[in-house]
Structure formats: structure tokens, C-alpha cells
N, C-alpha and C positions, 0 to 999 in steps of 0.2 A: 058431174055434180059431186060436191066436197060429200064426204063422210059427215053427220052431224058428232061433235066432238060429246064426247058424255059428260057429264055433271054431276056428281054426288053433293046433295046438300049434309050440310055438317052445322050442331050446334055451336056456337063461337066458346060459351063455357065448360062444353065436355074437352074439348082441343085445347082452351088455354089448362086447363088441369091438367087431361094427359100431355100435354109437352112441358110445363111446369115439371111435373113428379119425373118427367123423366130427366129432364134438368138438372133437377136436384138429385136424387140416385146417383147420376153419372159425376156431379161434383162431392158425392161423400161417398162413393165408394170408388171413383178412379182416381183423384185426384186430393181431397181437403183433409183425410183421417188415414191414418196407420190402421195395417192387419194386424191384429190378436197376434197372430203366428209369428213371425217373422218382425212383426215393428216397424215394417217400412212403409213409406208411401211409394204410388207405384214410379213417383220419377225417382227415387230412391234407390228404389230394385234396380229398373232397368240401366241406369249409371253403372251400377256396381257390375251389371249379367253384362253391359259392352266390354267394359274394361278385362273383364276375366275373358270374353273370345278373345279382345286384341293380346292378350296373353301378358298385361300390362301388370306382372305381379309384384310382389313385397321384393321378390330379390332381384328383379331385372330393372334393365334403365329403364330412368322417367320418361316418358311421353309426355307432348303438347298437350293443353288442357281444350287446346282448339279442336285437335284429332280427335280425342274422346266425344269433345261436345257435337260433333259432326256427324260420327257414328250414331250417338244416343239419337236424336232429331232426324236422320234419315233411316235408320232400320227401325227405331222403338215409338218415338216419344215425338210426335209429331207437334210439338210447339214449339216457344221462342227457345231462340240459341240466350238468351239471357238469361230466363226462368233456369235452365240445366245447367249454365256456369254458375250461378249466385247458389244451386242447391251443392255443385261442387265445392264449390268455397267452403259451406257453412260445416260440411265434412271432416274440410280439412284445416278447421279453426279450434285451437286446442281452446279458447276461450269461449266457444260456441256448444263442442260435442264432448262428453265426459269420456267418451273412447273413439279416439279417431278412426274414420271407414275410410279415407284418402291420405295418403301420404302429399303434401305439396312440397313445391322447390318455388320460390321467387314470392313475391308481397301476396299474401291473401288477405289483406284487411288485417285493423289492428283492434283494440278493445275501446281506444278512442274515435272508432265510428271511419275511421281512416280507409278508401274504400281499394279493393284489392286490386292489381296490376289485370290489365285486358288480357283474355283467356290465350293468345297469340306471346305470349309472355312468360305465361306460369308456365310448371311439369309437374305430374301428378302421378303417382300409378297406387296402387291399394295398399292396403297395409295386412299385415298377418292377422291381424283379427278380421279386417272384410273377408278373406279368404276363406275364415272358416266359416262362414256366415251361409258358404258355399260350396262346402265338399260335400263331397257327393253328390251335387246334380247329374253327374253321369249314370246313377243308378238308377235313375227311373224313381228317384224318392217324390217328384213332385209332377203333378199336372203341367204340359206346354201346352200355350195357345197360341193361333197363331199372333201376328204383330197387325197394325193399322192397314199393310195392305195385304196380306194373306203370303206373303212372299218368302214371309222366315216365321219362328215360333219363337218365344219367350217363357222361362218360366213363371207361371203364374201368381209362385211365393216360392221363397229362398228356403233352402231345407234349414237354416239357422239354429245353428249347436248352440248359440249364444243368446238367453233372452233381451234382445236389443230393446225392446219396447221399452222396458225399466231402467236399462244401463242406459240410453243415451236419449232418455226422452219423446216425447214429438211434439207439435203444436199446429194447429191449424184452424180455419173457419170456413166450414161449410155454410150448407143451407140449410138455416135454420138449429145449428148447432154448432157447437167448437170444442175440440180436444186443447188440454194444455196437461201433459204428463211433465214432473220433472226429471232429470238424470238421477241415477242411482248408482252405489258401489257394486262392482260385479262381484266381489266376493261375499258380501250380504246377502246379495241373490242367489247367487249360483250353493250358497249354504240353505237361505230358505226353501227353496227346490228341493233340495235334495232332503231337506226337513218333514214336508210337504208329503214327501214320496215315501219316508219314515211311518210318520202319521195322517192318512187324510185329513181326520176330524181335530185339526189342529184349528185356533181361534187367530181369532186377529191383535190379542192383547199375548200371546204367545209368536206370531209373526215378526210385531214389531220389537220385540227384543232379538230379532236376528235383525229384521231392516229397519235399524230405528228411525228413520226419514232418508228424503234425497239427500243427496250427496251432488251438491253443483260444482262445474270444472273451474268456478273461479272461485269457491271455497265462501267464504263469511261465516256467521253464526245465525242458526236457526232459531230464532227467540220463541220459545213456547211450545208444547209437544200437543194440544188437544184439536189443532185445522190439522195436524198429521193422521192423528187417532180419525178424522169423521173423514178427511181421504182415504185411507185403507179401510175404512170401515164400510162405507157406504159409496163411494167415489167420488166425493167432492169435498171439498175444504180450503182452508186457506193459512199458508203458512206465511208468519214476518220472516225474513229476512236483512239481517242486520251487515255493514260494514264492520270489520277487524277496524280496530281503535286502541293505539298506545299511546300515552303522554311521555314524552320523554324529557329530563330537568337537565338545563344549563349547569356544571356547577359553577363557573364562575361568576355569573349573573340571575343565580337562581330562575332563568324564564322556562317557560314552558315553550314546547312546541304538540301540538296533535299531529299524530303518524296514522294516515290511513294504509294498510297492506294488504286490502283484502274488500271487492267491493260484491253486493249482492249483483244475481245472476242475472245477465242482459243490462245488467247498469253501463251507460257510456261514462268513460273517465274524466275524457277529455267537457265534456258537457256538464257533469258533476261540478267539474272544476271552475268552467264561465258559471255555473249556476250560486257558489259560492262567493265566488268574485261580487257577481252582482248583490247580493245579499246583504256584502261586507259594504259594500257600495250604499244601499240605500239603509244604510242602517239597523234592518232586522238585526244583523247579529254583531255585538258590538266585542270589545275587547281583542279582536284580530287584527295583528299586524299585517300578516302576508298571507298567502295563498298560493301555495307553486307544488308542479309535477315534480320529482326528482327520482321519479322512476326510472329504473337503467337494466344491461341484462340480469342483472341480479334477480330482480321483479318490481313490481310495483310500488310505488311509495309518494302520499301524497303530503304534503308539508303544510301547517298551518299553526307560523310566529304567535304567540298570544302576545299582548301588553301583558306590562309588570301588576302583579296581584289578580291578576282573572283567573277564574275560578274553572277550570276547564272542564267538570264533569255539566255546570251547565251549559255552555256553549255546546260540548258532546252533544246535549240531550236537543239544543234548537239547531243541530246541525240533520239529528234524527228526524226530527219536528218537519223543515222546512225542505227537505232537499232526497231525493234519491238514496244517501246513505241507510234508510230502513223504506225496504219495499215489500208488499205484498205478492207474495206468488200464490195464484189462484189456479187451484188442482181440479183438473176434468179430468176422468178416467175412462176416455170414450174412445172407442175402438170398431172393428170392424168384426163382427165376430158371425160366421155364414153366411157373408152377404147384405148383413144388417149392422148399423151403428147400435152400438148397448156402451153403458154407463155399467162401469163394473168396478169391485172390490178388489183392492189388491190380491186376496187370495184366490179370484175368478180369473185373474189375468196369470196367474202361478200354473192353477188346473190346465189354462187353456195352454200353454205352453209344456205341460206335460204330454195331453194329448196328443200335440202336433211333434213332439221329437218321439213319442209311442208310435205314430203314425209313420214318422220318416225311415225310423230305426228299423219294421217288420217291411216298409217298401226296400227299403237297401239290402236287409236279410234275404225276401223273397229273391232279389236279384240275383245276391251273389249264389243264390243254393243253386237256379236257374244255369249259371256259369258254369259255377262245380260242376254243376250234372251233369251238359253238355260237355265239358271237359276231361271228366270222368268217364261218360261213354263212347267219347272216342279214344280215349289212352288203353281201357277194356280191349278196342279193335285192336290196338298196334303190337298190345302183348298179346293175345292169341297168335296175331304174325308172327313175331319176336319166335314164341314157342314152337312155331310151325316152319321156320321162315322157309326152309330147303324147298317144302312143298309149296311155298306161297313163291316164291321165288320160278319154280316149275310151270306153275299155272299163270302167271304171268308171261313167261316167256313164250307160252303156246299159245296163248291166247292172240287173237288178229288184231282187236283195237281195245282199246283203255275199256270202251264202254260193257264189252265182253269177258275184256278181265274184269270190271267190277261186279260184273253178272257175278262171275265162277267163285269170286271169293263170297257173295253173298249166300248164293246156295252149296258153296262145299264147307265154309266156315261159320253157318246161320250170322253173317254180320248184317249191320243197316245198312242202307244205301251210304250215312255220313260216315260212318266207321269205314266200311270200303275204297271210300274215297279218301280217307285220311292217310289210310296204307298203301294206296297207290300214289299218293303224295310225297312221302316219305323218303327221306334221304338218305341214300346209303351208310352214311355216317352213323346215322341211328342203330344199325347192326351192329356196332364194338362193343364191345362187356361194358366199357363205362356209360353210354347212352340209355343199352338196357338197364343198369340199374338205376338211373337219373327219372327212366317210366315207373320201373317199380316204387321209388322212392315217393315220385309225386303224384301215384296214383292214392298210395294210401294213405299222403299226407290228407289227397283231397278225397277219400273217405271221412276222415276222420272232420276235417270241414262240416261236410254235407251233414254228419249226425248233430255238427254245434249249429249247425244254421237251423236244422230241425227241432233242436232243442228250445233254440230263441222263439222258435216260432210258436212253440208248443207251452209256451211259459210267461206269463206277465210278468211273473219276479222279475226272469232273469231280465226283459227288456227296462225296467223301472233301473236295474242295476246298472245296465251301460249306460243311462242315461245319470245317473250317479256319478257313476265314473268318469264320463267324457266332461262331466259339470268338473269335476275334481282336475279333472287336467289344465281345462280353462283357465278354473279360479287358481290352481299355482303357477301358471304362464303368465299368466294376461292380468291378476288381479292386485291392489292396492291399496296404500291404506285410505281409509275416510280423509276427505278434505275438508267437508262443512261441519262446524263444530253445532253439535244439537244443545240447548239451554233450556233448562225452567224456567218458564215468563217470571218473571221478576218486577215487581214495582218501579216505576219511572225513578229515579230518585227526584226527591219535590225539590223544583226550584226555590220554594215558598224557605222552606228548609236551610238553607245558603243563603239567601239573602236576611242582613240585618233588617229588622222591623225600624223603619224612621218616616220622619214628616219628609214628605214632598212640596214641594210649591210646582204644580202644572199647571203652566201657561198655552193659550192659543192666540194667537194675533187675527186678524181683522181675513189676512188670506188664506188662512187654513193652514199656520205651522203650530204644532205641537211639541211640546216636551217637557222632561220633568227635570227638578234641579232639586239638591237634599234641602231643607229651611235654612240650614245651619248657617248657609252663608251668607245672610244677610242681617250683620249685625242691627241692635237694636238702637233706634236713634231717637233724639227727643221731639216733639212735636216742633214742626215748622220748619225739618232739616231739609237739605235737597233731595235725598234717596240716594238710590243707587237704579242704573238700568238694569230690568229683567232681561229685556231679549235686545235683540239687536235686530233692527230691522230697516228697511225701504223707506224711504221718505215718505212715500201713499202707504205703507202699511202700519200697524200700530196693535198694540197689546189689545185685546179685545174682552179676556174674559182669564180669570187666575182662578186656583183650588190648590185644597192643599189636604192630604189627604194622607195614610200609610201603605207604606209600600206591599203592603199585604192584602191590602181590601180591593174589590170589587171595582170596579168603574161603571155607572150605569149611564152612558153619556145619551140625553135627550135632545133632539132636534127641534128646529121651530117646527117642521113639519107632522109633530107630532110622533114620531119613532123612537123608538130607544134601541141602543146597543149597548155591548156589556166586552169586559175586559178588566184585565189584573191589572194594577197602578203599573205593576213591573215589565208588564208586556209595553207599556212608553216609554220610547228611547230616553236614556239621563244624556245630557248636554250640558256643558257648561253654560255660565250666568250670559254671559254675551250673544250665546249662539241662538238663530234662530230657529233651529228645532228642526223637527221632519215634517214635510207635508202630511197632514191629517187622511186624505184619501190613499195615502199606501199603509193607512194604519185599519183604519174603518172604512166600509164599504156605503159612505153615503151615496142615494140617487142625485139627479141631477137639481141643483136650488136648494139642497136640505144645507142647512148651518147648523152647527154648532151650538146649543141654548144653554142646559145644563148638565151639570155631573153632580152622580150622588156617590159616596165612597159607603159600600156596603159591606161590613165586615162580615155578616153570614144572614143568608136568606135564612128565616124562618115562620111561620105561617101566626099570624096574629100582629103584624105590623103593616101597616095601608104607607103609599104612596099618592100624595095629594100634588094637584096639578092647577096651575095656574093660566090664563090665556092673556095677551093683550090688551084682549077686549070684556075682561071680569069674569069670563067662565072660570068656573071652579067643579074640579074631578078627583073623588077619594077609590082608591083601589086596593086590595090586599096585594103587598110586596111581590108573592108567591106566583101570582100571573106574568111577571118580567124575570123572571130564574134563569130562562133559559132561551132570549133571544137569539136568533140565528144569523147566521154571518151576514145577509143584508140585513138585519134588524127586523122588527117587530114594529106594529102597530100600538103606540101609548096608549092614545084616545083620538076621538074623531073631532074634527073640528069645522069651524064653519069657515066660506067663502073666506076669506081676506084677514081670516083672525090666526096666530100663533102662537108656540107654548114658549111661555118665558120663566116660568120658576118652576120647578119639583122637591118636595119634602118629607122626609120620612116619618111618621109618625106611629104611636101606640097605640091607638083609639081614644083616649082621652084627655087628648089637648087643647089648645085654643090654636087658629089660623088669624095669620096677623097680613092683611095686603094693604099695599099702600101705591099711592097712583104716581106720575111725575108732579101732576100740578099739588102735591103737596096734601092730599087727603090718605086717609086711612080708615080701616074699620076690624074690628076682631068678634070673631065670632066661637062657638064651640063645633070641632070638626063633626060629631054628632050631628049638627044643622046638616052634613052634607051625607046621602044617603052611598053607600058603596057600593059599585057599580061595576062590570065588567069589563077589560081589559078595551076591551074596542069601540064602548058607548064616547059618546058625547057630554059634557059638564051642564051643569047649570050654575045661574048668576050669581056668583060670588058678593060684588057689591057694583051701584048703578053710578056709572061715570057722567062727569059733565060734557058737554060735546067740548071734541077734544083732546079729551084727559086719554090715558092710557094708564094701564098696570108697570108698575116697575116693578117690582118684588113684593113676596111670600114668605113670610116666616113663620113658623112654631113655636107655643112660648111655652120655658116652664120657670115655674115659681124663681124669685129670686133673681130675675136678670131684666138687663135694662138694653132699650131699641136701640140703636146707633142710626141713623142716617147722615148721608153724604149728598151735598148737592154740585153743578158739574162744576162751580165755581173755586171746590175747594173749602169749602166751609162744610159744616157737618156739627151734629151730639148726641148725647146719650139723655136718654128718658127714662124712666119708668115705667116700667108696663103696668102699672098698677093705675097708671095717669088714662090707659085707655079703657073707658067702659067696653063690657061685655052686650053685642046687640043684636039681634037676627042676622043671619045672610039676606045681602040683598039691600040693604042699606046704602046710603051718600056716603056717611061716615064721618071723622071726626077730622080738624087739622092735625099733623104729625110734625112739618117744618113748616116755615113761614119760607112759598119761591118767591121771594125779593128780584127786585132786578140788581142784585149783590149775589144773589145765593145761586139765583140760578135757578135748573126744575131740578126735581130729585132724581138721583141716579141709581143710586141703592141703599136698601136698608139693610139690618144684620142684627141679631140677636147675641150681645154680648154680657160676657161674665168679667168681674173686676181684672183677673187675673189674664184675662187676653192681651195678644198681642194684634196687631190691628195693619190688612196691607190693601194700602190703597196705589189704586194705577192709573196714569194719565194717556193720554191719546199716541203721544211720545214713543211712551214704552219705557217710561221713568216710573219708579216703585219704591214706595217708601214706607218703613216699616215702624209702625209705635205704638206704646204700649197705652192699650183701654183707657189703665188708670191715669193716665194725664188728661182726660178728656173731663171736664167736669158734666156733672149730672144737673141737668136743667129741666124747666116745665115744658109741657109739650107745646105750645102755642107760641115760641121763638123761634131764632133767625138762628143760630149756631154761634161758634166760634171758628177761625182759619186754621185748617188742619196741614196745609200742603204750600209751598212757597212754588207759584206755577208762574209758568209767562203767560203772555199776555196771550197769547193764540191756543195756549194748552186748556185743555178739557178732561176731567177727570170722567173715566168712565167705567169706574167697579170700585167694589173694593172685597176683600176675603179678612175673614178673622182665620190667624194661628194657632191650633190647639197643641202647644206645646204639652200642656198638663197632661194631655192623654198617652 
């Protein structure tokens, strides 16, 4: 009969937490974060500890990077052979580590993401700075464990003379946490150290004028010193990083070119480069001719033609703007300190690496006295011989076996058993005057040893001071100057600034192209000329909606769906008269169905000015400006609106105006904005004025004293009124007639509040636009049919129109 098997019941959530925790432990402390001590992670270490047994040093030939990686994976590091060649590579990437710990031979990757030649390929052996990362491991300065199958041992951390953690950074993500340290200058360091060791109670506004920030191996400028101050300060912060930028001037053609030589750390060049291309492509960034690499061994160098008159410091600033050339480097100073991840202060990470070359320096001391001493006590045995030798020479010869001569000389010459044995060791040659004095010599050299080894031991100073020293030796071997230039944050320079302040005329067509054109170029013509075309477009597509506005103000562009978005006139691409623009969705983040309604050009938010809202279907919504300031890049909620209604006018207002709507079939009504109550950003309107079934809203105006209504109907006919001609009456009214829709006139299409001195643009379904001034338009009663504004075909439909505020 079987044995019955046993069973232990177990809770499922004590077991997924203890193998969880122990999960995570074993990826943040074997694997995802650097030791305090040393800097390394442990496939880091153990790379470095293969390569030094294969004996693969700074001055001997290169080795395969296969051999190495074969070693590491079957003695150490029992995972992928790709994980330990890719940590090789990134070693021996001078654009990667700010002090190389691999020497390579053959393609390791390039800075354009280029990826480096199969490990059966390269050759790699250390460099004189890994080396010392690792002297004195034979002295017993550190803890070995054994390796994954018990079969060999490892050191468990590098005695590391060099604080590696700051010079060459680390980066990683465990669980539940991540380190991201950047590179730093070794001579910065290896000066604060030894500053440190000076003064303990030195601060951190005293620190950083030894280490005034990283130092990255591909160098840029560090914009702004205070994400450096709350990294050293506290462990975490965040520094910009900018591209090196020179303009260089043609003289014979006076152009410009922009030079990049210098990009921030971890930026791909080659990516940078399609990333600009594309840019230059869709028009974000205008004024550039070309775009090309002409990096060579010299260094880096990125090329970008401007056209004739562009103004390069803004182009500079939308190349910061939109692209990799300014990046955030985000500072974790998380480390492994006892067995535990800790967030620490630059000055914590200084201490902690004093302790541990304190610690290495008294284990290597303790060693070498250990050597001394045994060394010393047997050269003690050989000169007692020496002195003695006639009789030592006698008692040996008598003696039957070695074991009985070691007896005689132990109890005739009180020696040790090791002593004894060292003289019966001994080679005759040792007996010449010159040998004797080579023991005499070096026994009291290594007195004289034994009492300095005693001395260190016996001394904090003097260990603070080799560790001083040995930093001193470093930093004039091995150190250099700063690469990354540190800056004061400095104000953007304002584009607003460089651009001349002028009218625009911004057009959108029917499928969503956008763009601005300066007013200028469409000279003034008298009523009934042909125009000129706006855009140029598709046979199905057609001008849909114009403004005209300064290149300085605001864009508040509203949706039928009731949304608004915001943007600078100058952030819309300028296009010449012909051109159809840029697609609207690479400009604005409208959702799916939202169109285009209107634009309000806002030259400065301030609080005591409402935003009045008009709907299709006669709702009417007054808001204070200050609620839309600051919509977000998909926009913002207007107002709410009902089933199947949408917003078709927006107008800016004081509080004390009159609102003027008027419907297609030719009605209107004015009432005092007061009538409508102000409401918050996301309510819903009420009834403006009651439509006949049918009718619709076409447009909303504002009136002030002294100007007279314009309306257009689609046929081309249109005039000017009096506002004085419409009575003032509740909201919520039929309302009054405004034009007579004849089956001549057509319905109405829009209306517009003009001053004498206007100039007047109206636009047809075409994309034909024509430009004339107010005063030709005479001023009639309200209750007529118009006069013909526009000379159209027979299939054309006018469908807007914009007044030019030249005067402004």
C-alpha cells in the first residue's frame, strides 16, 4: 500500500505576497538598481570580474566579445547571452557612458540608433579606468559569494577607487520603483570627495559649486540650475536639456543656415533628423529649406538651409518647441544602500562612498600587515640561521630526516615550526654576503611596513588621507574638462516680439484646410468687380468661412459642437493667396464630426468681458471671457446643447450692449445682453428669439452706437441699415424684418455690424472673394430687398462675408 503523500494547506494571499516581495527584492536588488558603493549593477560587476580572470586587460589583445559573453553567462550571470552583450556595448559607447569601462574594436552602435555588429564580430578587453575599479581584489578588501551554482565565487562589490555611481550614471526600473542618476565630471567629484573629507558638515549650496550639475558624454547646455539644486538637495528633480545651436551667415547671399553640434543625452540623431523633415513637411515649421546630416569624423553637425528673410531665433525656439532638441532629464537618486533601495542626496551618495573606500583601504591594510608579519617572521628564522649557520648547517647534517632536523632547530634555536621550515628550505645561495644582506635589508624594510600599516590602522586621518590621495591620482590621470555647458534659465525669447503686428485674412474651406494670408494683398475694388480667389481648391471643396484678425491676438476657434479651442493667429501656417492651406486636424485636436463654427481674435483675456453664444435653433448663452483662458489641447466644453441643435455665432461683449440675431428667412430681433442671465461655462442657453417652423439662426451681432447692420443674402445682393431702424424688445420674441428673402435675394446668409470706414469681404462657394469698401453701399430702410453686391455665375452661392478692420 502507497504511502499517503502529505498536504499542507496554504492561504493563496499569504503565497502571492510572500513570492511577489520576494520577486520584487530579487529585481531591485540583483538586477534593476546600482550599489551605493561601487555603481554597478550586478551584470555590470560580473562582466567587468570575467574579463579581469580572462586576464583580458588595458594592455593586452583584444578578445571576442562572444568569449567574454560565454564566460559571464556560464560562470556568473545566468541569463540571455543578449541582455550581457547589449550591457557590453552600452560600456563601450563613448555616446552612452561618460568614462568608458570596455575598450571595443569593430561597430558598437552609433548615436543614430544604428544597431552594433553581432558579438562574434566585435573585440573588447577593459580599459585602464575598469582596472582600477578593481585593484586590490586580491586583498581580501571585499566579501566573495559563491556564483548561481556554488561552483566558483564572485565578488560581491568592486573595491572601486573611482566613485562610478556619479561619473558614469545608471538607469533602471524595478519594481515599483526606478533610478535614473546622470553622468558626471570625475574631477568635480573626485574634488568634492576629497572637499567632503575636508569638511563633513559641508551643505549642498557649498557642494554644487564644486559639482555644478551632470556632465553628459554628448555634452549640450543645461538650461536652468534649480531641478539641479532639488536633485542634490533632496534626490530628485529635473533638469532641461538643450541642443548646441549656431547660425551661420552666407556672405554672398546673405542666408542663413542653423548648425546643430551638440545634441541632449540619449537623443537619436538620426530620428531627430526624419523628425524635423517631417515637420518641415507638414508645415509646423515654415521658413526651412533643407534638413541634412553632414556629420563626419570631425563630429557631429546637423544642417538646416533657412529661406531668404527668416528669422532664425524663432524657428530655433519651434525646433525646441516641437522636437527632441530640448529634453527633460528626470533625476532619481535611488540606489542600493544595505541591501535596501533609498532615495538619497547627493551629499549621502559622497558619505556612502567614503565609508566604502574607508572600509576597503583598513581591509587591504589589515592584509598587507598579515603578509608583512608572516614574512617578517620567517626572514627573523633565516637570519638567526645566517648568524648561526656553522651550527645549523652541523645539526642538519646529523640529523636522520628533514622532520627531525626541523625538530633540532626548533628546540636548539626556539624557532616556529614555519620558521624551521623556511631554513630548511633554503638555498644555499642564500649563504653569500650578498643574500645575507638582501634579508637584512628586507627585513627592516618590512619593519618599517608593519609600523605604517599599524599606523593606518590606528588612524582615521591618515585613512581619509589615502583616500584623498588615491582620488588626486585619478582625477590627474583619468580626469577632464566639463562637456555640458550649465546656463540660467533664461526667458523663451517671445515670438510675439519678431513678428510685425498686421491683419490677417484666415480662411477655412468646406474640408478642413486652414491658413492665414497678410490683408495686404487683396487690393481694393469697387462694388460689382470680379474678386480675386482666396484659396484654391477641389472642385467638391469651396471657401466655407474667412476672418480677419492680428497676428498677435488669440484664436478662440468654436465648434458647432459646442467646444472651443485657443491658439495664436501666428501659430496658423501663412500660405500664399492660391494655396490651400493645411489640413485643420494637424493644427487642432478636433474629435470626430466637430466642424469648424467660429473664431473670436482675443487680444488679452481679462475678467469683466462675457462671451455670448448663439445656437441654430435660437438658444442664447452669455459667459464671463475668463472661463475659456485656458482650454486644453482637445478643447474645452462652450456650452451644452440640445439634441440636433448647434453653435453658430460667438461674440465678445462688455456687459452693456445690445445682441442683434437674425434668422435665414429674413427676421431679426435686438434685445439688451442684460435680458440674458450669466451662466457657467458648461450650462445650456435659453431662447434667444422664437423661429417660424423652418427658420434657422444665421448670425449674432453686437451693436454700439453709431454703426449700421450690413446683410448679405446667398444671391448676392445685400445693405446697410441702421441700427437705430431696429427697436429694442424682450428676448424671446419673432422679431422684426431685417431683408426682404425675395426669390431674387435669396435667404439670408450673413449679417455684420459695420462702421463707414470699413472695408467689406465677401466669399462665394467657388472660393472667389472680393473685396469693397462699406462706403459704397448705400444706407437704406430696413424692410427692402438690397442692392447687387457681387457679379456671380449662375451656379455660384455666396456663403459669408467678413468686415476688414484696417483702422485698427
Amino acid at each position: 500500500m502507497m504511502e499517503t503523500e502529505k498536504l499542507s494547506e496554504i492561504n493563496i494571499e499569504t503565497e502571492m505576497k510572500k513570492s511577489y516581495l520576494d520577486y520584487a527584492m530579487s529585481v531591485i536588488i540583483g538586477r534593476a538598481l546600482p550599489d551605493v558603493r561601487d555603481g554597478l549593477k550586478p551584470v555590470h560587476r560580473r562582466i567587468l570580474y570575467a574579463m579581469r580572470e580572462l586576464k583580458n586587460d588595458w594592455n593586452k589583445p583584444y578578445k571576442k566579445s562572444a568569449r567574454i559573453v560565454g564566460d559571464v553567462i556560464g560562470k556568473y550571470h545566468p541569463h540571455g547571452d543578449t541582455a550581457v552583450y547589449d550591457t557590453i556595448v552600452r560600456m563601450a559607447q563613448s555616446f552612452s557612458l561618460r568614462y568608458l569601462l570596455v575598450d571595443g574594436q569593430g561597430n558598437f552602435g552609433s548615436v543614430d540608433g544604428d544597431p552594433p555588429a553581432a558579438m562574434r564580430y566585435t573585440e573588447i578587453r577593459l580599459t585602464r579606468l575598469a582596472q582600477e575599479m578593481m585593484e586590490d581584489l586580491d586583498k581580501e578588501t571585499v566579501d566573495v559569494v559563491p556564483n548561481y551554482d556554488e561552483s566558483l565565487t564572485e565578488p560581491s562589490i568592486l573595491p572601486a577607487k573611482i566613485p562610478c555611481l556619479l561619473i558614469n550614471g545608471s538607469s533602471g526600473i524595478a519594481v515599483g520603483m526606478a533610478t535614473s542618476i546622470p553622468p558626471h565630471n570625475l574631477s568635480e567629484v573626485a574634488e568634492a570627495i576629497k572637499t567632503l573629507i575636508d569638511n563633513p558638515d559641508i551643505t549642498c549650496e557649498e557642494l554644487i559649486q564644486i559639482v555644478p550639475g551632470p556632465d553628459f558624454p554628448t555634452a549640450g547646455i543645461i538650461h536652468g540650475r534649480s531641478g539641479i539644486y532639488d536633485a542634490y538637495s533632496t534626490g530628485r528633480g529635473k533638469v532641461k536639456v538643450r541642443a548646441r545651436v549656431m547660425v551661420e551667415t552666407d556672405k554672398k547671399n546673405q542666408s542663413e543656415t542653423i548648425v546643430v553640434t551638440e545634441l541632449p543625452y540619449m537623443v537619436n540623431k538620426a530620428g531627430l533628423i526624419e523628425k524635423i523633415a517631417e515637420l518641415i513637411r507638414d508645415k509646423q515649421i515654415e521658413g526651412v529649406r533643407y534638413v541634412r546630416d553632414e556629420s563626419d569624423r570631425e563630429g557631429m553637425r546637423i544642417a538646416l538651409g533657412l529661406k531668404k528673410d527668416q528669422m532664425s531665433k524663432i524657428i530655433i525656439n519651434h525646433l525646441y518647441k516641437h522636437t527632441r532638441m530640448e529634453s527633460t532629464f528626470g533625476i532619481i537618486f535611488l540606489a542600493v544602500v544595505n541591501n535596501r533601495p533609498e532615495v538619497l542626496t547627493l551629499k549621502q551618495i559622497l558619505e556612502y562612498f567614503v565609508l566604502h573606500r574607508k572600509d576597503i583601504i583598513i581591509k587591504r591594510t589589515k592584509f598587507e600587515l598579515r603578509k608583512a608579519e608572516a614574512r617578517a617572521h620567517i626572514l627573523e628564522g633565516l637570519k638567526v640561521a645566517i648568524d648561526n649557520i656553522d651550527e645549523v648547517i652541523l645539526l642538519i647534517k646529523t640529523s636522520k630526516s628533514p622532520s627531525e632536523a626541523k625538530q633540532s632547530l626548533i628546540s636548539r634555536f626556539d624557532m616556529t615550526p614555519i620558521q624551521a621550515q623556511a631554513v630548511l628550505d633554503m638555498r644555499l645561495q642564500r649563504l653569500t654576503g650578498l643574500e645575507r644582506e638582501k634579508i637584512i635589508e628586507e627585513y627592516d624594510n618590512l619593519l618599517k611596513d608593519i609600523a605604517r600599516y599599524r599606523e593606518i590602522l590606528a588612524s582615521e586621518t591618515l585613512v581619509l588621507n589615502i583616500i584623498k590621495d588615491e582620488l588626486t591620482q585619478i582625477k590627474n590621470e583619468y580626469g577632464d574638462l566639463r562637456r555640458t555647458e550649465i546656463i540660467d534659465e533664461t526667458e523663451n525669447i517671445s515670438i510675439e516680439d519678431l513678428i510685425v503686428e498686421e491683419d490677417m485674412v484666415v480662411t477655412v474651406s468646406k474640408d478642413g484646410y486652414i491658413k492665414r494670408t497678410p490683408a495686404s494683398i487683396y487690393n481694393s475694388q469697387s462694388r460689382g468687380g470680379k474678386g480675386k480667389t482666396a484659396m484654391m481648391t477641389k472642385e467638391e471643396d469651396f471657401v466655407s468661412m474667412l476672418f480677419v484678425a492680428s497676428t498677435h491676438h488669440y484664436f478662440l476657434f468654436f465648434t458647432n459642437q459646442g467646444k472651443v479651442y485657443w491658439c495664436k493667429v501666428y501659430d496658423i501656417p501663412e500660405a500664399g493667396r492660391t494655396s490651400k492651406g493645411k489640413a485643420i486636424v494637424n493644427l487642432l485636436n478636433f474629435a470626430e464630426g466637430e466642424k469648424l463654427t467660429t473664431v473670436l481674435a482675443v487680444k488679452d483675456f481679462e475678467p469683466g468681458s462675457f462671451v455670448i453664444m448663439a445656437t441654430r435653433s435660437g438658444q442664447i448663452k452669455r459667459t464671463d471671457i475668463m472661463a475659456y483662458s485656458r482650454p486644453r489641447a482637445g478643447g474645452i466644453k462652450a456650452l451644452k446643447l440640445d439634441e440636433g441643435d448647434e453653435l453658430i455665432a460667438v461674440r465678445i461683449t462688455d456687459g452693456t450692449l445690445n445682441v442683434f440675431v437674425c434668422s435665414a428667412m429674413g427676421k431679426s430681433i435686438r434685445f439688451h445682453e442684460s435680458d440674458i442671465r450669466a451662466t457657467g461655462r458648461v450650462t445650456g442657453g435659453i431662447r434667444g428669439m422664437r423661429l417660424a417652423k423652418g427658420d434657422r439662426i444665421v448670425g449674432m451681432e453686437v451693436l454700439t452706437h453709431g454703426q449700421t447692420l450690413f446683410a448679405v443674402t446667398e444671391n448676392g445682393f445685400g445693405k446697410r441699415t441702421s441700427i437705430d431702424e431696429y427697436p429694442v424688445h424682450k428676448r424671446g420674441g419673432k422679431g422684426v424684418i431685417c431683408i426682404k428673402t425675395s426669390e431674387r435675394n435669396g435667404q439670408v446668409v450673413a449679417i455684420l455690424i459695420v462702421d463707414e470706414d470699413d472695408d467689406l469681404m465677401l466669399m462665394a462657394d467657388s472660393g472667389k472673394i472680393i473685396r469693397t469698401p462699406i462706403s459704397g453701399i448705400s444706407v437704406i430702410s430696413r424692410n427692402t430687398q438690397g442692392v447687387k453686391l457681387i457679379n456671380r455665375e449662375a451656379t455660384e452661392k455666396v456663403i459669408g462675408a467678413a468686415r476688414l478692420a484696417e483702422k485698427d
